[in-house]
N, C-alpha and C positions, 0 to 999 in steps of 0.2 A: 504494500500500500504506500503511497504518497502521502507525504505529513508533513506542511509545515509547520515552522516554530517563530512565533512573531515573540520577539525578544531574551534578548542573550542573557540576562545576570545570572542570580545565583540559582533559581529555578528552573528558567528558559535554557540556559546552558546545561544542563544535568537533562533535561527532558529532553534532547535535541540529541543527546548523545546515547542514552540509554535506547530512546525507541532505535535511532540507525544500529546499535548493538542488538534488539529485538528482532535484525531483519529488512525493516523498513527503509526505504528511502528518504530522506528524511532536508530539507530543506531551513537555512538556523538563518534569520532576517534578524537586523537591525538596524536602528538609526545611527547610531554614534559609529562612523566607519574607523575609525583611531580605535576603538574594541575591539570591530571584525579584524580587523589587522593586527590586532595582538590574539587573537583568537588562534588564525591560521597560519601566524609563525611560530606557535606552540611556547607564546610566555603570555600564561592566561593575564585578563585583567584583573582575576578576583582568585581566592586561594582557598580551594575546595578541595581532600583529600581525593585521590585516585579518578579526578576531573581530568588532567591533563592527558594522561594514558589512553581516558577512553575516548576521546577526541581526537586524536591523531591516529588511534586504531582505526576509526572510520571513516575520516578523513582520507587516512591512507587507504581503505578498503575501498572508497568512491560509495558509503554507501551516505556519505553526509557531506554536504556543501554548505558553505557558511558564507553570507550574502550582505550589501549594506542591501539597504533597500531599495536605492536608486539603480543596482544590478541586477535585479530581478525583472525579469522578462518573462510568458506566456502563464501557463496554466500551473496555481499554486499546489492542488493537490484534493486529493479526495477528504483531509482532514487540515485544518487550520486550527492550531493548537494556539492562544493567546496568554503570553505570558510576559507581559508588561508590570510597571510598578502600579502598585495603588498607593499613592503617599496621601499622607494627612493635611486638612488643609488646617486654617488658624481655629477653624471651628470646631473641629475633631472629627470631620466630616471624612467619607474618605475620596479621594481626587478622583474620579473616574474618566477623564479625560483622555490618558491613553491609551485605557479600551476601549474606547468609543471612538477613538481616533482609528485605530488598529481593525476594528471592526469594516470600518467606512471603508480603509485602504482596500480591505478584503474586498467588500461587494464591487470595487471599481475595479477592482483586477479580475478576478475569476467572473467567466463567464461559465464554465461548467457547476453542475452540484455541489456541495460541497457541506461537511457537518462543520460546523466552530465551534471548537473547544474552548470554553476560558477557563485557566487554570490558575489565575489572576484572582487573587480574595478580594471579593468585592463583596458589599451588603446584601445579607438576606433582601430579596424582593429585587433585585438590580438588577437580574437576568430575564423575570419575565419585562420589564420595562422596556429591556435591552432589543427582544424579541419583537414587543408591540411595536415600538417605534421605528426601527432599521430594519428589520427583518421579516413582518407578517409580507403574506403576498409576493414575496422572493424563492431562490429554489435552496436557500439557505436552510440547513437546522441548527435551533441553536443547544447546546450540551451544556451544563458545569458538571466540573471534574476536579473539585480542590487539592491541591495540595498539601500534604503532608509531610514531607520533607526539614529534619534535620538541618540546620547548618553546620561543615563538621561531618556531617554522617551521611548526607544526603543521596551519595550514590546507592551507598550499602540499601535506605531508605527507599529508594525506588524499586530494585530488583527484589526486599524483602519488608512490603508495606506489612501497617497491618490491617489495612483495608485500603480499598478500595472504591470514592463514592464516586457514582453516576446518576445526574441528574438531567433527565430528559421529558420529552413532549411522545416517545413513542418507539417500541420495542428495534426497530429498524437500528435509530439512533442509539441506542443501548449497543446493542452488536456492534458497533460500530468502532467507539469506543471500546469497548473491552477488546475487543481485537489487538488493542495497542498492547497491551496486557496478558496475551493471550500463554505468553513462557513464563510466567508469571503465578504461583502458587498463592494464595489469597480471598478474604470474604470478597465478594461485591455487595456495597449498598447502592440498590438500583432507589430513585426516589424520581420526587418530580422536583423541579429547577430550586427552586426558594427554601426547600428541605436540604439539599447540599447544601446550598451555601451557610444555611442558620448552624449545619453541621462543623464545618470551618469553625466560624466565629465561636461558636458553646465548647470547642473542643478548646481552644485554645482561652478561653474566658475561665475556664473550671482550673487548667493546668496555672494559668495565674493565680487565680484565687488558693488555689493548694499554696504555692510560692508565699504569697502576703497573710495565707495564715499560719506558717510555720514560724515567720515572722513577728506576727503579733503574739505566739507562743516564744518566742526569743526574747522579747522586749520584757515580759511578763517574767520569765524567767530568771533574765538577768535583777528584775528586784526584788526576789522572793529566795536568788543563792540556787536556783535547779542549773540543770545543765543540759541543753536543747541537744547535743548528742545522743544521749542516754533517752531525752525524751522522744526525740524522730526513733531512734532503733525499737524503741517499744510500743509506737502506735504503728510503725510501718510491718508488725508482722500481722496484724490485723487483716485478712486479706480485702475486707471490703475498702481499705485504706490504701495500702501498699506503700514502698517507699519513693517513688518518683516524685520529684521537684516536690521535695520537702529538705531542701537547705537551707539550714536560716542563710544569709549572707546581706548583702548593699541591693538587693533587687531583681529585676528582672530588664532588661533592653533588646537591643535588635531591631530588626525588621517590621517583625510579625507583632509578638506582644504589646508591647505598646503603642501600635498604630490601630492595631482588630482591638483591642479591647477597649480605646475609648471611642472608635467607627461604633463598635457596638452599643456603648452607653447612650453616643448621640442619635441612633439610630433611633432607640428605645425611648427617648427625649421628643423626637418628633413624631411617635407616632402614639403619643401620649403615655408613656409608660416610664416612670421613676424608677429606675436600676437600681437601686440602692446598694445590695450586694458590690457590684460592679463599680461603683465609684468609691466605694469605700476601697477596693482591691487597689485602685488606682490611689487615694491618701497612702496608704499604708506605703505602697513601692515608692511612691514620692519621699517618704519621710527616708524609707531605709538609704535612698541615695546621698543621703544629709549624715551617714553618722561616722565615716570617718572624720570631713571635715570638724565635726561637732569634738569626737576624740581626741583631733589635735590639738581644740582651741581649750578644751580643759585640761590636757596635760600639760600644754605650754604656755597658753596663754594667750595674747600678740606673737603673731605667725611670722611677723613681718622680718624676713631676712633668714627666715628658718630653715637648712634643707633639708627637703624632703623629696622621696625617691618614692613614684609611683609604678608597681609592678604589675601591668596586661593593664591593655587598653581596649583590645576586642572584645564585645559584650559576652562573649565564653569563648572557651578554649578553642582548637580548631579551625578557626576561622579569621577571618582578617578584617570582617566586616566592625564597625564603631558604631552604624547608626544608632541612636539615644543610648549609647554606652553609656552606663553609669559612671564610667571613667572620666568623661569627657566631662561631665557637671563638677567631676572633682574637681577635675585640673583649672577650672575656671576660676572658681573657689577659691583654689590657694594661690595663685595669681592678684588674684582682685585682691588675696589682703597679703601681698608682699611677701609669701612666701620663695625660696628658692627651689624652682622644682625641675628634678629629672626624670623621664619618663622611658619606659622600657617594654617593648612588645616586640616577641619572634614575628611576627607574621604583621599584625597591623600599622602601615603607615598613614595615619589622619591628615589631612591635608588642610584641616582649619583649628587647628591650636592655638593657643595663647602665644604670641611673640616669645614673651618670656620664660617659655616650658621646652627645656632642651631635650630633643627626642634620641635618647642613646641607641648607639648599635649591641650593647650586650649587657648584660645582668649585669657584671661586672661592676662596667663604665655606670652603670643607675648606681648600683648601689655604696660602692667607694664616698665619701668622703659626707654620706649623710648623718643625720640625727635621726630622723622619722622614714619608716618604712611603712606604705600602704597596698594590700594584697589587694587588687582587683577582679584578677582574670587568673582561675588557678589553670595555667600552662603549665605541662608535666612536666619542662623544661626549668620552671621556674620552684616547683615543689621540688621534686627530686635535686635540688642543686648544693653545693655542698656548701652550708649553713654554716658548718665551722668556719670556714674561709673566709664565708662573706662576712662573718659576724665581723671578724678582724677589721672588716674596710668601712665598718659605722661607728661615725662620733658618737661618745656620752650625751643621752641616756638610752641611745636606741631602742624606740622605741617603734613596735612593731602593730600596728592594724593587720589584721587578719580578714580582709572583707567577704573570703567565703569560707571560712573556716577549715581551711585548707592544710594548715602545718598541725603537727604536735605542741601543746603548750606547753608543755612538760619540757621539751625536747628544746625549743626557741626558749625558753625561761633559764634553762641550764648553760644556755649558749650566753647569756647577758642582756637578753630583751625582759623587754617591759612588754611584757602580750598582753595585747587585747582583741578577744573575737567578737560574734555575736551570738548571744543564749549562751557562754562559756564560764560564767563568773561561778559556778557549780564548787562545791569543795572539794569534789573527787578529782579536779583537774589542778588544785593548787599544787 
């Protein structure tokens, strides 16, 4: 089958590559042609495990071509996969502009049938509008297919979901899609258009709320003397519970969370419904992004002139992406009140930092010559690194934030830090 993929990042380039590994022929459009070009000279733009590999496998195989979009000539394909961003507007709205853009491009080019796939998180109810308005009366069908996809994981993610939803107008189109799927071991949730997508958003609203309430058991914790390790290992054998994203730590960021969760509050807002759960999810991540800065200014005081060495800046490990990193709020933070700051990340290079936040090339270079150390992004590069060394290269009192409770306290305590996590203040941990 024929498939195109209207946009390249971190989902559109993983889909583009996996289905031409499925078989397919497979066709990867984009606009930003300086991308396509770092695409098909195999030094991606974006840093996704075992992505490069499978790209130039089919690449090399001829069974995937990667296009700006002003190169694209004739007949797109029997399937038009859309995977464009949905960013946030100031409202909390979510942009739908370049799938509606991406839509439009499709009916003007393809003159044959064709199903559309958007695989693009967009707002429950946004596809049957999508349908109304562009599409009734054309030989177009239109499908959602969300994404589920890991950052970090995302290949593995594809070839071994744990579902699979399809949302359509009509059995035909079902088949259709699943086809893409077809090597592919897996539930299918078949539903109709507005049921996937509410499925996206709930999926990803719930796994937050797990996140800001482990949190609010950390907060609680830390003034009552528990110890939120001991507590997540004992409610997560519970199996109607389990242990995923139950880390206390500074939050949750990226992409997806914090853009689908508050699309969903606003959604819920306009159509007369007060979220409550849901924005209180949203206080809660907000506060935890506040408590290292908050740690430093009561251990030290006036920040101003103070260095401090912030460790990962991608919103989790794996990845190289920053969008609403909690990193990124920090580093603003201790800027604005004069502190001295170096920052360190294997993979992520941000490209709108504070003038005054020097971005080191190695653990090292961060952490030499500080007073305060802040854990962001537990990179197994940056756990696993040998603590006795580094301890050597921090000024009195080093003092270490632990922001996803990543080290031993026990272990950094022994070494000459001043630890502090979150949910840790427990007396089995002194």
């Amino acid at each position: 089958m024929r498939v195109c993929v209207i946009g390249l990042g971190y989902v559109g380039a993983v889909a583009a590559a996996a289905i031409a590994e499925s078989g397919h022929q497979v066709t990867g459009i984009d606009v930003d042609a300086e991308k396509v070009r770092a695409y098909r000279s195999g030094s991606l733009p974006i840093f996704e495990p075992g992505l490069q590999e499978l790209l130039q496998k089919n690449i090399a195989s001829g069974r995937l071509a990667l296009l700006h979009i002003d190169e694209v000539e004739g007949e797109l394909g029997n399937v038009v996969l859309i995977a464009t961003g949905t960013p946030t507007t100031e409202s909390g709205a979510a942009d739908l502009s370049q799938v509606r853009s991406a839509i439009e491009w499709t009916i003007a080019k393809q003159q044959e049938p064709c199903v559309i796939v958007v695989k693009s998180t967009i707002p429950p109810g946004t596809g049957v509008r999508l349908w109304e308005t562009l599409l009734r009366g054309t030989s177009f069908e239109y499908v959602s297919n969300p994404e589920f996809l890991r950052e970090g994981q995302a290949v593995n993610d594809w070839f071994h979901p744990d579902r699979v939803v399809i949302g359509g107008r009509n059995q035909g189109s079902f088949e259709i899609v699943k086809s893409l799927y077809e090597d592919i071991e897996t539930p299918f949730v078949l539903t109709d258009i507005t049921s996937a997508e509410m499925i996206k958003y709930a999926a990803n609203a719930f796994l937050a709320t797990k996140i800001s309430f482990i949190n609010e058991i950390a907060a609680l914790s830390d003034r009552l003397g528990a110890t939120i390790d001991d507590i997540r290992d004992g409610i997560s054998l519970d199996p109607r519970i389990g242990n995923g994203f139950l880390h206390a730590g500074v939050g949750y960021g990226g992409s997806c969370f914090p853009k689908d969760v508050r699309a969903l509050d606003y959604l819920a807002l306009t159509t007369g419904h007060n979220f409550e759960l849901l924005r209180s999810v949203i206080t809660v991540n907000n506060r935890q992004r506040m408590l290292p800065f908050h740690a430093l200014k009561q251990r030290f005081g006036m920040l101003d002139g103070l260095p401090v060495g912030v460790l990962g800046l991608a919103f989790k490990p794996n990845t190289d992406d920053v969008r609403d990193a909690p990193s990124l709020d920090l580093l603003h933070l201790l800027s604005e009140h004069g502190a001295h700051v170096k920052a360190y990340d294997p993979k992520a290079r941000p490209h709108a930092l504070p003038s005054s936040v020097e971005l080191m090339d190695s653990l090292e270079e961060c952490v030499r010559g500080t007073q305060a150390l802040v854990l962001m992004t537990e990179w197994s590069d940056i756990i696993n690194a040998d603590w006795e060394s580094l301890a050597r290269m921090v000024r009195s009192p080093r003092f270490f934030f632990d922001g996803r409770n990543a080290l031993d306290k026990k272990r950094m305590v022994s070494l000459g830090f001043e630890y502090t996590g979150v949910g840790r203040n427990g007396r089995n941990l002194d």
